[in-house]
N, C-alpha and C positions, 0 to 999 in steps of 0.2 A: 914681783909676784906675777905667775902664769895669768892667763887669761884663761876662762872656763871653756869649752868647747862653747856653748850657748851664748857668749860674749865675741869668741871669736867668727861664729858665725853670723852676729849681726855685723862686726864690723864689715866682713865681707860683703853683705847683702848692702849696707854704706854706700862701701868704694864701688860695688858694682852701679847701684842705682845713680850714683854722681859720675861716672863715665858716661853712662846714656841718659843722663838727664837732657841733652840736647835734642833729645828727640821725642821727648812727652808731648809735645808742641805740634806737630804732624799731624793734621788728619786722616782718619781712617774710614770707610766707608762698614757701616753696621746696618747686616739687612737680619730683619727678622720674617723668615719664613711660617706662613702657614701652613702652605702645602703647595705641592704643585699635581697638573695636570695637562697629560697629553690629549689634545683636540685635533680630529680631523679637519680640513680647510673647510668641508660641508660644515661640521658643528660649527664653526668658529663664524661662519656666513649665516649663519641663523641666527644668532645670539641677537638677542635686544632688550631693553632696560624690563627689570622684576625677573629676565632672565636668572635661572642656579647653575654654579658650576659644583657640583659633588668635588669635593675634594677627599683623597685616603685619608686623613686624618680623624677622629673621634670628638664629639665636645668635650671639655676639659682635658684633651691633652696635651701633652704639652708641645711647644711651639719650637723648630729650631732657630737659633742667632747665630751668625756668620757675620768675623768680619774677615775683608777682605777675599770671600767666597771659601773660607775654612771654616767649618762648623767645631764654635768654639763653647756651647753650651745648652741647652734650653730653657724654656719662659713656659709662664703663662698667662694668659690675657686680661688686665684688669681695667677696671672705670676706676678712675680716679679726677675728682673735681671734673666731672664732665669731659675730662679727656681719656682717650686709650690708653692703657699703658702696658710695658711687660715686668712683671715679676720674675726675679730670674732663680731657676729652682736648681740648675746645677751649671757648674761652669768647670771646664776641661783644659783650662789654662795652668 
């Protein structure tokens, strides 16, 4: 008996994911951006603590994640148990 299209496509995705499974192991480097900004050497030589950097971005917007310096989704910023975290609101992978 045939396999259904939906059957034969898992088997695929299977055999696919058991060929690179040697490599789920690997670290990768995940940065999550907030924003960035260009500073003159002047601003940058002024700065000192309670200093602000204005950043383009908006409050609750959302955040980019890069790994490997590819922008592969965005976030957004949450507390969690007293730590930071990111919630990720869409991912381009």
């Amino acid at each position: 008996m045939a396999d259904t299209p939906a059957e034969q496509e898992q088997a695929n995705v299977s055999q696919a994911a058991s060929e690179v499974a040697h490599y789920f192991d690997i670290p990768m480097s995940v940065r999550i951006q907030l924003g960035q900004r260009y500073l003159k050497i002047r601003e940058i030589l002024q700065l000192k603590p309670q200093s602000i950097i204005d950043l383009p971005k908006s409050a609750g917007e959302n955040i980019d994640i890069l790994i490997n310096r590819k922008l592969v989704g965005f976030g957004e910023v949450i507390e969690m148990e007293g730590n930071t975290g990111i919630r990720l609101t869409n991912l381009k992978v």
